[in-house]
C-alpha positions as CSV (number, residue, x, y, z in Angstrom):
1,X,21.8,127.8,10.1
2,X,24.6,125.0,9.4
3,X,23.4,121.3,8.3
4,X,24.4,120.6,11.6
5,X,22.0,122.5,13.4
6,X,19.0,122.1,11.2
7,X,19.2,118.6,12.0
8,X,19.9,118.9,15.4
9,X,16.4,121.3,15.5
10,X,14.3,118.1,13.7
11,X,15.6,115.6,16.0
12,X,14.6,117.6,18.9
13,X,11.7,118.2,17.6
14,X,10.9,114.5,17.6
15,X,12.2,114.0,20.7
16,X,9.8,116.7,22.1
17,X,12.4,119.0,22.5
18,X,11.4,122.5,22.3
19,X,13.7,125.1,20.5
20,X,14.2,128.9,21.0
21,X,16.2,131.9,19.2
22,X,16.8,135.5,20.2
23,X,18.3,137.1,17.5
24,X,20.9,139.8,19.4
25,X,20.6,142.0,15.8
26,X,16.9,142.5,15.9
27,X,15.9,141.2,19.4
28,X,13.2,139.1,17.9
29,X,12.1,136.2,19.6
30,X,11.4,132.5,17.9
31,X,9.5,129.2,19.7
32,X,9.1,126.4,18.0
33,X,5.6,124.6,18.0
34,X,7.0,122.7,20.9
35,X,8.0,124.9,23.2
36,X,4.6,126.8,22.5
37,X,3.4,123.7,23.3
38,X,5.0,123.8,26.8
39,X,4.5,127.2,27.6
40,X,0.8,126.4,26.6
41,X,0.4,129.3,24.2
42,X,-1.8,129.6,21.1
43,X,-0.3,129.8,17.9
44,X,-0.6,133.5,17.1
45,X,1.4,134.2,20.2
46,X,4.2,136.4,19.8
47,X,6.9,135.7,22.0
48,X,9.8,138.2,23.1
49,X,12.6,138.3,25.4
50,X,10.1,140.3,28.5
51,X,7.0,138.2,28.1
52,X,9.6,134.7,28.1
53,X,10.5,136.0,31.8
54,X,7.5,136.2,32.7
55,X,6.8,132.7,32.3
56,X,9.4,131.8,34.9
57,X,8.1,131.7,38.6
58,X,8.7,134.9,40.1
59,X,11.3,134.8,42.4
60,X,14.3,132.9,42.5
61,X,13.6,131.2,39.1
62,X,13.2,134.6,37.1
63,X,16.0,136.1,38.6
64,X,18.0,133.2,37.5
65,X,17.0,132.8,34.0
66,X,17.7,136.9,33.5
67,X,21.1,136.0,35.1
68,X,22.4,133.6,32.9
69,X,21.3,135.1,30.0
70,X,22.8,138.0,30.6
71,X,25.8,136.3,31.3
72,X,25.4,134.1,28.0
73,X,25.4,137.3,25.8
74,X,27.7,139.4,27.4
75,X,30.5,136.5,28.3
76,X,29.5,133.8,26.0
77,X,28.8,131.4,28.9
78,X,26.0,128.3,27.8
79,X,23.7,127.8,30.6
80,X,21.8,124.6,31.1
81,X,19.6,124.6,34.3
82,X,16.1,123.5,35.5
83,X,13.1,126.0,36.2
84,X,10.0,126.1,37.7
85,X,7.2,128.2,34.9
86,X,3.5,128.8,35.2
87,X,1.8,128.4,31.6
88,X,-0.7,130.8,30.1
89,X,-3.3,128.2,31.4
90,X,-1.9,128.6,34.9
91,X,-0.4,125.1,35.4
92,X,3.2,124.9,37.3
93,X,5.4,123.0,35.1
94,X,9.3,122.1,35.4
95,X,11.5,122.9,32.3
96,X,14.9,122.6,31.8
97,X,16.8,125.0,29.6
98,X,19.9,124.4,27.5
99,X,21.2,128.0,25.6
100,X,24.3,128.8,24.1
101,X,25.7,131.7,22.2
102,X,26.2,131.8,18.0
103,X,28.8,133.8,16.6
104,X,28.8,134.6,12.7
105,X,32.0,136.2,11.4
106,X,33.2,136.1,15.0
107,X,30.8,138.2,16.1
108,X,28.0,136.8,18.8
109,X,25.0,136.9,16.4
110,X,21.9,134.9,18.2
111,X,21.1,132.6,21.6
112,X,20.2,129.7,20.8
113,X,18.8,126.7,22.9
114,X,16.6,123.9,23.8
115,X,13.4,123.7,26.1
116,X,12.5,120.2,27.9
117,X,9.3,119.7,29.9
118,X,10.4,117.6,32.8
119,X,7.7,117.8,34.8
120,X,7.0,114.0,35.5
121,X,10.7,113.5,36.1
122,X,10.8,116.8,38.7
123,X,7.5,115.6,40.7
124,X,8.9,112.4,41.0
125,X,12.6,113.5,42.7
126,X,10.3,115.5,44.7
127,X,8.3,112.7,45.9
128,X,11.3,110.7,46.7
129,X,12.9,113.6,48.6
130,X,9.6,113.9,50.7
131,X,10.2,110.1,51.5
132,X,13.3,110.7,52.1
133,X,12.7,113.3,54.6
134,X,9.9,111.3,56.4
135,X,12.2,107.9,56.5
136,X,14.9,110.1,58.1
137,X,12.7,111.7,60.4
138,X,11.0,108.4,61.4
139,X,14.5,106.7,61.9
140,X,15.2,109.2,64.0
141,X,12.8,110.1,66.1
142,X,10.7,106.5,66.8
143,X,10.8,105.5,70.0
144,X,11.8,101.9,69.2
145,X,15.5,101.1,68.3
146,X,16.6,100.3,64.9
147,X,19.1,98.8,63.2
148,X,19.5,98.4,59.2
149,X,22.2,94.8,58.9
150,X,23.9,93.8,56.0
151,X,22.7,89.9,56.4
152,X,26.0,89.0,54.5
153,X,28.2,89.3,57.4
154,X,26.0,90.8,59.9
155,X,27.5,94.2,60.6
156,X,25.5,97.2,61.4
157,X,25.8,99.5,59.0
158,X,22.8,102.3,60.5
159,X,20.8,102.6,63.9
160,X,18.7,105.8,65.0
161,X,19.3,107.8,68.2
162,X,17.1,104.9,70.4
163,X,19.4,102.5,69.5
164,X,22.4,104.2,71.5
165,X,19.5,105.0,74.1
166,X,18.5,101.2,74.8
167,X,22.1,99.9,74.7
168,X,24.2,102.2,76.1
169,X,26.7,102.6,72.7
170,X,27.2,105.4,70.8
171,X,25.8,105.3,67.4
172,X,29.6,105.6,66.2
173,X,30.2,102.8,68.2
174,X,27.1,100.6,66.6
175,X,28.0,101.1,63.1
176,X,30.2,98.2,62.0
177,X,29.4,96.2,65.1
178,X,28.2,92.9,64.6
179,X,24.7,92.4,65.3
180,X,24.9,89.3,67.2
181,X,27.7,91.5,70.2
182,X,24.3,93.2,71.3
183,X,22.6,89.8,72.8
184,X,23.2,88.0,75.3
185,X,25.7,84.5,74.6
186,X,22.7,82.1,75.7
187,X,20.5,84.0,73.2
188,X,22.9,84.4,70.0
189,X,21.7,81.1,68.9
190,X,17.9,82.4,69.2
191,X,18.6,85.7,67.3
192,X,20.1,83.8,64.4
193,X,17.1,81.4,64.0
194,X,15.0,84.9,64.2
195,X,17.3,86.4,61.6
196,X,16.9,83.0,59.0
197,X,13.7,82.8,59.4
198,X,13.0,86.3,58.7
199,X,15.5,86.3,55.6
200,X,14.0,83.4,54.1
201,X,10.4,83.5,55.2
202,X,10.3,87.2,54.4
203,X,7.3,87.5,56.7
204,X,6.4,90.3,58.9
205,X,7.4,88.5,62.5
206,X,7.8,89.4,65.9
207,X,9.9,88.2,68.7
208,X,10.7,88.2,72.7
209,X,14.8,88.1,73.3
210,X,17.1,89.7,75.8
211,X,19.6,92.6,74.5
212,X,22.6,93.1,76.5
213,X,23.6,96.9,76.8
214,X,27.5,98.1,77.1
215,X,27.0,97.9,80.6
216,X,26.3,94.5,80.9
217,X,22.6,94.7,81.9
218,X,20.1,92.1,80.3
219,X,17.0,93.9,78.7
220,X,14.1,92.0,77.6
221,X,12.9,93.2,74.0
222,X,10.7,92.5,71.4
223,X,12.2,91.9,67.8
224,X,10.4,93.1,65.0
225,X,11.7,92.6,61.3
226,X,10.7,95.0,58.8
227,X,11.6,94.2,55.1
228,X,15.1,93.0,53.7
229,X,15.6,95.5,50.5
230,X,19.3,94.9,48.2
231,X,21.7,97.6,47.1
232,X,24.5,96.8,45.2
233,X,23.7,93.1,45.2
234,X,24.0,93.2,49.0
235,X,20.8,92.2,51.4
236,X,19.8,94.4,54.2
237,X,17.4,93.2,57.0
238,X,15.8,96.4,59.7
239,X,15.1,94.9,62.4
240,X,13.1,97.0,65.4
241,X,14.0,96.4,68.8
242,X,11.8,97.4,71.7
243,X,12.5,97.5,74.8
244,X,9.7,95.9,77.3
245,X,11.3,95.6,80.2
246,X,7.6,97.7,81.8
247,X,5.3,95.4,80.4
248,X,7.7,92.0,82.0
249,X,7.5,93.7,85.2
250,X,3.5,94.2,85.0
251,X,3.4,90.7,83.8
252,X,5.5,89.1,87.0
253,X,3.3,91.2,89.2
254,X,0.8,89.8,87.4
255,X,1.7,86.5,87.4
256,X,2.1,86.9,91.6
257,X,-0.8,88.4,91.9
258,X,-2.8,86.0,89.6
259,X,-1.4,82.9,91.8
260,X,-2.5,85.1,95.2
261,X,-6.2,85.2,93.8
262,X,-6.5,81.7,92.7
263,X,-4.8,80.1,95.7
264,X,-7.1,82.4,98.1
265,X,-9.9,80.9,99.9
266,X,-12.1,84.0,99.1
267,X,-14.1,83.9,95.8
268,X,-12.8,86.4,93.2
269,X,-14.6,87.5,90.1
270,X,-13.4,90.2,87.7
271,X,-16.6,91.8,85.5
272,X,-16.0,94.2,82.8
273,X,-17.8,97.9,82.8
274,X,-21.1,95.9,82.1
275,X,-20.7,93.3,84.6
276,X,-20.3,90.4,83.1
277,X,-17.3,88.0,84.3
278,X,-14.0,88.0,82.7
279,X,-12.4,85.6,85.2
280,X,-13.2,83.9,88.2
281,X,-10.8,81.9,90.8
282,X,-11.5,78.1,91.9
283,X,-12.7,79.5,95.2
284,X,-15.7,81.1,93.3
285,X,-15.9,77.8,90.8
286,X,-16.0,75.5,94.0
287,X,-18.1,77.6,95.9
288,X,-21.0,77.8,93.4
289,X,-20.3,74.4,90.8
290,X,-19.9,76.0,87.6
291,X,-17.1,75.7,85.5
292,X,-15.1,78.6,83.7
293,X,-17.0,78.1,80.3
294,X,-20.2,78.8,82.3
295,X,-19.3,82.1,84.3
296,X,-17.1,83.9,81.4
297,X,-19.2,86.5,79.8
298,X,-22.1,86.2,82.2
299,X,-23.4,88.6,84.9
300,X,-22.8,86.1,88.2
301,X,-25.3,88.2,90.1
302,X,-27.9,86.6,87.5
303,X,-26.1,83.0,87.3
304,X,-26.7,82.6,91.6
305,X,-30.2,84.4,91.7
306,X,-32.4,82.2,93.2
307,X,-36.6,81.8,94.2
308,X,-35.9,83.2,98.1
309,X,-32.8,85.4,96.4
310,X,-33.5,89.1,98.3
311,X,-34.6,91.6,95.1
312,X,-34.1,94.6,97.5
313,X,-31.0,93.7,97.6
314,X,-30.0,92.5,94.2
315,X,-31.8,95.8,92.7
316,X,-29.1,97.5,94.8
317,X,-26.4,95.7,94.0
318,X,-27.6,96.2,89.7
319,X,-27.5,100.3,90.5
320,X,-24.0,100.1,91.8
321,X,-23.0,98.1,89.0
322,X,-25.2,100.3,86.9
323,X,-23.5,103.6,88.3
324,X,-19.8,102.0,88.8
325,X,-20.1,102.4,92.4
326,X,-18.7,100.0,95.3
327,X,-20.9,98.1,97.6
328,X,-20.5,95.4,100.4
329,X,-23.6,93.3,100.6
330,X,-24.9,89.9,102.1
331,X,-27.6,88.0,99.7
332,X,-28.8,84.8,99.5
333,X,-27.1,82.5,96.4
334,X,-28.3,79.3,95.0
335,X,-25.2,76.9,93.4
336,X,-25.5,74.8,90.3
337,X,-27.1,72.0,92.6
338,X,-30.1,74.6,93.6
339,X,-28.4,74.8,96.9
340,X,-29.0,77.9,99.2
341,X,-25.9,79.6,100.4
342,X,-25.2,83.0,102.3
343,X,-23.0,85.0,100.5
344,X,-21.1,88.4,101.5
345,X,-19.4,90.4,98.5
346,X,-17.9,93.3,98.2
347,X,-17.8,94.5,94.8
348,X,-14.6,97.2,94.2
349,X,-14.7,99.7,91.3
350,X,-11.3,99.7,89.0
351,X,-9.9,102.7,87.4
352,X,-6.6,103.6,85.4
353,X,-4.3,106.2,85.8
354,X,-6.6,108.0,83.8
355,X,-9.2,107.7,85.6
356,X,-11.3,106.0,83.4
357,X,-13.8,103.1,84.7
358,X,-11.7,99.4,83.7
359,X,-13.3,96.5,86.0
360,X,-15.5,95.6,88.8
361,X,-13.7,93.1,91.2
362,X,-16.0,91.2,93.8
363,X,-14.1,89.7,96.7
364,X,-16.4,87.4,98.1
365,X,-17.3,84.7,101.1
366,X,-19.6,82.0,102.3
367,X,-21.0,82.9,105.7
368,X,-23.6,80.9,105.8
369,X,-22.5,79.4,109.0
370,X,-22.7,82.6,110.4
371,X,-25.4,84.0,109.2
372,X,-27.8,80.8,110.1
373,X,-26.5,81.3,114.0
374,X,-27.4,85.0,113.7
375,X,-30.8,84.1,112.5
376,X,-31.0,81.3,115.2
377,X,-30.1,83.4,117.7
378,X,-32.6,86.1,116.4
379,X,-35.1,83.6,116.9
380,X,-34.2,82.3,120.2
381,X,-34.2,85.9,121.0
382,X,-37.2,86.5,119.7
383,X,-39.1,83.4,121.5
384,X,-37.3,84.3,124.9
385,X,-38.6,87.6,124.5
386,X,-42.3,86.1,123.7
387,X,-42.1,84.0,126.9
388,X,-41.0,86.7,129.0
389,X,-43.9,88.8,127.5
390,X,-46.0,85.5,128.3
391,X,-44.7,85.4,131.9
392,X,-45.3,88.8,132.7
393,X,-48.4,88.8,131.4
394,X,-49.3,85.4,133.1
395,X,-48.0,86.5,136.6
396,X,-50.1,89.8,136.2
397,X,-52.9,87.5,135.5
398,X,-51.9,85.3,138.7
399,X,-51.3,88.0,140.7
400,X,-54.7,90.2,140.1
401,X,-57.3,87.4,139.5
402,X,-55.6,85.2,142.6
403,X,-55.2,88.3,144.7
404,X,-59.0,89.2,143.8
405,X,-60.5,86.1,144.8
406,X,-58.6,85.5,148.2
407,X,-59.2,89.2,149.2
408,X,-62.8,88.2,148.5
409,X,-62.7,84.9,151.1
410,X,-60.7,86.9,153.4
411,X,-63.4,89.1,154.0
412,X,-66.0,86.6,154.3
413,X,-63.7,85.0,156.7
414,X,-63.7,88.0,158.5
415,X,-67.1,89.0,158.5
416,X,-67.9,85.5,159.7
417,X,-65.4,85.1,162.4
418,X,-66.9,88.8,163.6
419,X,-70.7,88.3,163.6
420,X,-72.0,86.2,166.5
421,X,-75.2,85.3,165.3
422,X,-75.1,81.7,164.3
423,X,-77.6,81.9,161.6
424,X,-75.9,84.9,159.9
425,X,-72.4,82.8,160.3
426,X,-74.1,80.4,158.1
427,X,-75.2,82.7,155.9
428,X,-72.1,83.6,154.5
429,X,-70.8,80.1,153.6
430,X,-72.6,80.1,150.7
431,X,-70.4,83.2,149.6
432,X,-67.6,81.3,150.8
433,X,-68.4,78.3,148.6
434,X,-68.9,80.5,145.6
435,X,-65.8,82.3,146.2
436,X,-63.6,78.8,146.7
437,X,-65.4,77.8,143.4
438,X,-64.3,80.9,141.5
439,X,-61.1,80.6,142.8
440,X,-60.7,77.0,141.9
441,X,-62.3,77.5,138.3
442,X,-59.8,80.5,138.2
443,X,-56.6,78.0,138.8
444,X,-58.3,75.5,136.6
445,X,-58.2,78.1,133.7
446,X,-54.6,79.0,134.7
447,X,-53.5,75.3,134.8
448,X,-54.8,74.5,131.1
449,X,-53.0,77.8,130.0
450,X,-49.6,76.4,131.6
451,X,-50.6,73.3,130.1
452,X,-50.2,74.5,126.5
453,X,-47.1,76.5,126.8
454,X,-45.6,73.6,128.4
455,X,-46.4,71.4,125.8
456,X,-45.2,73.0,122.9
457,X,-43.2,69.9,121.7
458,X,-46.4,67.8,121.4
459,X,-45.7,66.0,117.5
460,X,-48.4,67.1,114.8
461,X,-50.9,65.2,113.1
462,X,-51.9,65.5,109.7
463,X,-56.0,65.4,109.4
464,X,-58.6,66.1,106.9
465,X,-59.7,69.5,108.0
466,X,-63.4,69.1,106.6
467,X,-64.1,66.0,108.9
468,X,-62.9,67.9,111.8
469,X,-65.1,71.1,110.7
470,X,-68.2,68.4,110.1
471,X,-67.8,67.2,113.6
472,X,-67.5,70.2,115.1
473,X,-70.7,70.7,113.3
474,X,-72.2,67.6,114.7
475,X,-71.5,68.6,118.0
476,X,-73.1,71.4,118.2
477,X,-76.1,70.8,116.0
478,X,-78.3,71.1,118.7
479,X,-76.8,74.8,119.6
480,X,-77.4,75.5,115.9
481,X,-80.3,74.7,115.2
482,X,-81.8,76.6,118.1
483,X,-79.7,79.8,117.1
484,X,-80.8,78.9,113.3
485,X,-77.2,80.0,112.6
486,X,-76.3,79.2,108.8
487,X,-72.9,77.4,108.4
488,X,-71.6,76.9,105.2
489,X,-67.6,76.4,104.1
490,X,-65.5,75.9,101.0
491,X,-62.9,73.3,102.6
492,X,-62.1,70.8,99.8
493,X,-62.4,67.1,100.9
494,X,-58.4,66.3,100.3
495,X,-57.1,69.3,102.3
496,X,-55.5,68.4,104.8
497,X,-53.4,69.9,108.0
498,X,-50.7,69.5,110.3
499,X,-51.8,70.2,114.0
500,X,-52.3,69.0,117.8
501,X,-55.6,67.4,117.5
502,X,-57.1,68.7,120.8
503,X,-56.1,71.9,120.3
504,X,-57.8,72.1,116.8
505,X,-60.8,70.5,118.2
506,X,-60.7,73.4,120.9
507,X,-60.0,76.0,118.5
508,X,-62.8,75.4,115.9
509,X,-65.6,75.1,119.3
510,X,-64.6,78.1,120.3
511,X,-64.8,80.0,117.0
512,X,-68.2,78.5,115.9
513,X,-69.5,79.2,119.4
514,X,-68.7,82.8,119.4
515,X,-70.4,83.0,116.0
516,X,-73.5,81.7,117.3
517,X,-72.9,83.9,121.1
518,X,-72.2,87.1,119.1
519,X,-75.0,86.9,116.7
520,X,-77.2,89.1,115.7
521,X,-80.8,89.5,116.3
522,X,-81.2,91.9,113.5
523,X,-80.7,89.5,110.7
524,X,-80.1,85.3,110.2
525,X,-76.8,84.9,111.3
526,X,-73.9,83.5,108.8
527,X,-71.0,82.0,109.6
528,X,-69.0,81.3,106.3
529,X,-65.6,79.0,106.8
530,X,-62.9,79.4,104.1
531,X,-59.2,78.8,103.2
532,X,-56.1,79.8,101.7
533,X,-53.1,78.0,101.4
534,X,-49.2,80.1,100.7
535,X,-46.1,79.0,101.0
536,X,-46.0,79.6,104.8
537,X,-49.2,79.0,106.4
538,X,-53.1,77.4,105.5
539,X,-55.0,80.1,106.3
540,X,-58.6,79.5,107.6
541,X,-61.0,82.1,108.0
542,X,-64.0,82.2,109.4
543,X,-66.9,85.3,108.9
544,X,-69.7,85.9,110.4
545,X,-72.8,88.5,110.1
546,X,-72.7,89.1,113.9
547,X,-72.5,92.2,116.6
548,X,-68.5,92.9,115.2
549,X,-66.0,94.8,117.3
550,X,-64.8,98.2,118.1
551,X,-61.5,96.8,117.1
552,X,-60.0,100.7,117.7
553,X,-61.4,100.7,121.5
554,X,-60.8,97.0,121.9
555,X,-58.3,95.4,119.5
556,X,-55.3,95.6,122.2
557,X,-57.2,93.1,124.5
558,X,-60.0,91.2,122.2
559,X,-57.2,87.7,123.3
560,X,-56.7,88.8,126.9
561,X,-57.9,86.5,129.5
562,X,-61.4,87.6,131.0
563,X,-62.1,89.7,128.1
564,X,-65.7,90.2,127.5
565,X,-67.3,92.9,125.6
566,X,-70.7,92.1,124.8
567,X,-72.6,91.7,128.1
568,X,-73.3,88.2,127.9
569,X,-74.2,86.2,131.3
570,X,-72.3,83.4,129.9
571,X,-69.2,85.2,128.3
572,X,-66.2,84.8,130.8
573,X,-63.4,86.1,128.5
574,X,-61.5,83.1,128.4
575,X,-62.2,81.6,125.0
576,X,-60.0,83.6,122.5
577,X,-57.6,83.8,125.3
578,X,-56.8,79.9,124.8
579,X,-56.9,80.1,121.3
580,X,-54.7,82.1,120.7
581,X,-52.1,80.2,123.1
582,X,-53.0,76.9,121.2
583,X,-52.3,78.5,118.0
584,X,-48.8,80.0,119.0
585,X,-47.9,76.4,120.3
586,X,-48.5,74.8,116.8
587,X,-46.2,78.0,115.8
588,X,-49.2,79.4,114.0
589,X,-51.5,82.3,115.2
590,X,-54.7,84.4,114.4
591,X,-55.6,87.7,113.5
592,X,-59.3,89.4,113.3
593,X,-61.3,92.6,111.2
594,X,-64.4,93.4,112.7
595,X,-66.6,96.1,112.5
596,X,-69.7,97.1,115.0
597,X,-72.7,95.8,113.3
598,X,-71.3,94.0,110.8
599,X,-69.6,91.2,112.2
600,X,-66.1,89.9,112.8
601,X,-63.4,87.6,110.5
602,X,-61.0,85.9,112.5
603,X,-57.8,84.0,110.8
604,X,-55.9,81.7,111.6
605,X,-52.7,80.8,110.7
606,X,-51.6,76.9,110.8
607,X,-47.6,76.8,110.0
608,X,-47.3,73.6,108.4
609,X,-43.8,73.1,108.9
């Protein structure tokens, strides 16, 4: 070995530089400590020409090292290439391998050469290949356009396949264009701003513009910049251009649509898949007082719920919501103020293309005009049906008890005016008399009735209902103390009543009379007076220990007139029969339980409004 070559060995040795020899005389094999090192072999190993290959990766990098050391020795050819080895320990490495031929007296007499470990160096072109690869695959394939500027006179110098797409040039074209030929003339001055800013700010910013394409036509895009990066001292700037000429379309239609709803005299509220409101229209803000602050976020079937608010209805209306159904309904809403108003909605279900669930819309309306006719006219409906009922049932009345009592007179008449015995003639006109005074106490009885449907307008009173019980007391204390009926009641001394004072007057005599009629002779009679007062009615009720009622033989006819159903001499089935008419004329009206042998509780209702 020269001078030359020993020292070239040390200083490759220090520079981690591993050194071989294959002696072509004796075929042995010598590695230095660092290329043992590098193949990761111990110290005792012996290395030869056949176990070196078989260090090298099989394949293309084995086939290669044999190649061109082949062609070293036979042709004298140095080599210096790069190789992929697995170690002893198994580990893939990257070496590159310098060898030349050495030639004593002429002759070739050994291979010598160098052995680098340049793993770190190999992984790292590798990584920056891989980048390369995924850069060029993203600039090509992305679906917005861009373009790469040099920002020191603006010419394109790269744009993907999306670029040509959007504008309409070929990429050829592109390439050496300036920039600012792709935009429109009014918006040159805009795009330059964008492209300062982004060169000096050299913050991630995006930005609405209009490209215009080689044909002429006026895109709307979006402008993104991406990061300026130097080579060779010049700055680049990417800029990504997308075109959202879709979305500008949604957003006019949008924008037409959004006008539509909030000029529309219908209420519109938009609720997200949980029903709470997103937006509303002034209709809907007018119609119940709140403001948008107060209705965003909130369920607005909760926010008009009200005390006389149907919950049939607004359970039905929470399960559509609740299964993302539609539904049309009519309910009763309350506004800010408390006020009642009649509301029909229809609440619409919203799906995307995709069929997946995205909004409730409720189109609504205040018919509360309407609806407060329909229930008038129910009403008047409903009262001219009761006053037919009345005057069919009256004329029945007329007709049977009339037609009974002058069929009677006619044949006394007849009888009399046939007989001609003068004594016998005279007879009879005591019949006659008892017949005209049944017939006239009849017509009295039908008078009063007319009376009190007549007079249904008669104004209301508001009395102490105990002192009218006490003096209904006092009037018949004689009757009660003789029938040793017990009377007691709960009626407080500061509830009061609104009524036709006759007609309660009436009402209460007839009740405590029939209590003391009906009695019992099996046990002390009881009559016991109480009350109830709900938001419609005071309800008084009054129950006695007396005969009762079959109410299931009797209960269609117990307030017919001439009803009787006791046997009493003095019963003439007229009482109930006016009660019940005096009631209904103070728009109230009475109900009874009874049971035979038990005794009877009548109710009645006095509508305070």
């Amino acid at each position: 070995m020269t001078n030359n070559l020993k020292l070239y060995f040390k200083t490759a040795q220090s520079a981690k530089i591993g050194i071989w020899e294959l002696n072509l005389e004796t075929n042995l094999v010598y590695w230095n400590t660092v290329t043992r090192y590098i193949h990761e072999v111990p110290n005792y190993f012996i290395p030869s020409i056949e176990k070196g290959f078989f260090f090298y990766t099989e394949g293309e990098n084995r086939i290669k090292i044999k190649y061109l050391i082949e062609r070293a020795i036979n042709e004298g050819i140095p080599f210096n290439d790069k190789f992929q080895i697995t170690t002893a320990k198994g580990n893939i490495k990257y070496v590159e391998s310098i060898g030349q031929l050495v030639y004593k007296n002429e002759k070739p007499y050994k291979l010598i050469g160098t052995f680098q470990d340049i793993t770190k160096e190999q992984n790292l072109i590798n990584e920056l290949e891989l980048n390369v690869e995924k850069f060029s695959s993203i600039f090509s394939s992305a679906n917005d356009a861009i373009i790469i500027i040099n920002t020191s006179n603006g010419i394109i110098t790269d744009c993907n396949p999306r670029t040509a797409t959007l504008t309409g040039y070929e990429c050829t074209e592109l390439i050496g264009l300036h920039n600012l030929e792709l935009f429109p003339l009014e918006y040159k001055r805009q795009v330059r701003f964008i492209q300062y800013y982004n060169l000096t700010k050299d913050e991630y910013a995006i930005n609405e513009t209009y490209i215009e394409s080689k044909s002429g036509q006026s895109i709307p895009v979006e402008i993104a910049s991406g990061k300026k990066f130097q080579v060779n001292q010049i700055t680049y700037l990417v800029c990504f251009i997308r075109d959202i000429s879709e979305r500008k379309n949604i957003e006019e239609k949008l924008k037409l649509l959004s006008l539509a709803a909030s000029e529309t005299t219908d209420t519109i509220v938009i609720a997200n898949p949980n029903g709470e409101a997103i937006w509303a229209n002034q209709a809907y803000l007018d119609l119940t007082g709140l403001n948008m602050n107060e209705v965003i976020g909130q369920k607005p079937g909760h926010l008009s719920k009200g005390p006389e608010t149907d919950a049939q209805t607004t359970d039905a209306m929470r399960k559509a919501i609740q299964d993302k159904e539609s539904i049309k309904i009519i309910i009763l809403n309350y506004n800010k103020k408390k006020e009642k108003y009649w509301f029909e909605l229809n609440i619409t279900t919203v799906f995307d293309s995709q069929n997946n669930f995205i909004n409730f819309v409720g189109v609504g309306r205040d018919v509360t005009l309407r609806i407060e006719k329909e229930i008038e006219l129910n009403h008047l409906l409903e009262v001219t049906s009761q006053q037919n009922n009345k005057l069919y049932n009256f004329a029945h009345i007329v007709s049977h008890n009339i037609r009974s009592h002058s069929s009677n007179l006619a044949m006394i008449v007849d009888v009399i005016e046939n007989t001609e015995d003068i004594e016998e003639k005279l007879s009879y006109f005591d019949l006659f008399k008892e017949g005209t005074d049944k017939l006239s106490e009849t017509i009295e009885y039908l008078n009063e009735i007319i009376t009190i449907q007549q007079k249904t307008n008669i104004e209301k009173k508001t009395i102490v209902l105990k002192d009218e019980i006490e003096k209904t007391k006092k009037s018949l204390s004689l009757v009660i103390k003789e029938s040793q009926i017990t009377i007691t009641h709960s009626i407080p001394a500061d509830l009061t009543v609104k009524v036709i004072p006759a007609y309660l007057d009436s009402i209460l005599l007839n009740l405590f009379t029939n209590a003391i009629k009906y009695k019992s002779s099996e046990r002390n009679a009881i009559l016991e007076i109480d009350y109830e007062v709900n938001k419609n009615h005071t309800i008084i009720t009054f129950k006695d220990n007396g005969l009762g009622l079959d109410l299931k033989k009797n209960g269609h006819k117990i307030f017919g007139m001439y009803k009787t159903f006791h046997g009493n001499e003095d019963a003439k089935g007229i009482g109930l029969f006016i009660t019940k008419n005096q009631l209904e004329a103070m728009d109230g009206k009475i109900e009874v339980e009874s049971e035979v042998g038990l005794g009877s509780v009548f109710k009645i209702f006095l509508n305070e409004k």
